[in-house]
N, C-alpha and C positions, 0 to 999 in steps of 0.2 A: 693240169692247166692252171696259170695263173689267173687271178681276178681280173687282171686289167688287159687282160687277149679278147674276155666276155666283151662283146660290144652291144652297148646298151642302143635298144630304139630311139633314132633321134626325132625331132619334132614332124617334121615333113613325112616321115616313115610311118608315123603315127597318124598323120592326116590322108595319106592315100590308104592305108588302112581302115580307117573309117568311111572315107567316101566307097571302097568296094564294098563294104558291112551295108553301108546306105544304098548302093547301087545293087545289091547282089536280089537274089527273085526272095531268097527266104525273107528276108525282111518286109521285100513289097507285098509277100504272100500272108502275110502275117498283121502288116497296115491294111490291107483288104479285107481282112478275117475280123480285127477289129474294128472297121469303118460297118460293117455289114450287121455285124453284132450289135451296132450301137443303134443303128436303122432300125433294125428289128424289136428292141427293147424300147426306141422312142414312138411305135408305131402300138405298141401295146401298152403302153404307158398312156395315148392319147386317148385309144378308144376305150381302156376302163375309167379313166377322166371322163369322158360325155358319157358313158353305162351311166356311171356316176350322178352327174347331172340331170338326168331324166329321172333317176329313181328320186332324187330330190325331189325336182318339179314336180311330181307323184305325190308324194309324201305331203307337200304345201297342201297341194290342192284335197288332198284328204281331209289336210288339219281345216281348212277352210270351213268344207262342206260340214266336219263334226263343230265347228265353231257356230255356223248357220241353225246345224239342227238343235244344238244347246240353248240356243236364244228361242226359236221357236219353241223347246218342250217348259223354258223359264213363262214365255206368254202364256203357254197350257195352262202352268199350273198356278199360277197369279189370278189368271179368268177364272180357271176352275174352282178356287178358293173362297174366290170373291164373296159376301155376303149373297149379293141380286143370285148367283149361281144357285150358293146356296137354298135360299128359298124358293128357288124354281123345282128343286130336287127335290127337296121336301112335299111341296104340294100333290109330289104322283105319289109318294109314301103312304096317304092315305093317315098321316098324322093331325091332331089338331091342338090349335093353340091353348096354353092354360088359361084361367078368366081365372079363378079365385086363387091364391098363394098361400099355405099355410106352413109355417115353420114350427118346428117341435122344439121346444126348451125342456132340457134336461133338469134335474132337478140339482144337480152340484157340480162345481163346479172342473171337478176332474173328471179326465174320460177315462182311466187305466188306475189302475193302482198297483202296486208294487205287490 
């Protein structure tokens, strides 16, 4: 057979070709399977979005609360440091204050020798 008996698909041949492709169930079947697919993936996509968002808003309100209790244990231990503290603590110790101060002088003036 010659080449030029082949008849090649003309433009119009090609375009009802394609509207049966378009028209035909396997494709619509197929645009439904993908439309449904997409549904399902944008519906699970949204609700571990807001999971998401709550374990946030969790998390804040943790950082918060350890932010609150830091300042308060920083007031503990500022009070509790404080001079007045201290000698309120002292006085149940049963300790008493020195009167006379006596300092020892060594006789030279190194303390180690080699």
């Amino acid at each position: 057979m010659s080449p030029f008996l082949i008849q090649k698909p003309t433009l119009r041949d090609k375009k009802t070709a394609f509207k049966q492709w378009v028209l035909g169930a396997s494709f619509r079947f197929s645009l439904l399977g993908l439309m449904v697919f997409l549904g399902v993936l944008y519906v699970v996509q949204t609700s571990a979005i807001s999971t998401k968002g709550y374990e946030i808003r969790d998390l804040k309100k943790q950082v918060q609360d350890l932010e609150k209790e830091n300042q308060n244990m920083q007031f503990s231990i500022a009070n509790y440091s404080s001079l007045k503290s201290i000698q309120e603590r002292l006085k149940g110790t049963g300790m008493v204050a020195v009167s006379d101060v006596q300092y020892v002088r060594l006789a030279g003036q190194a303390v180690a020798m080699k």
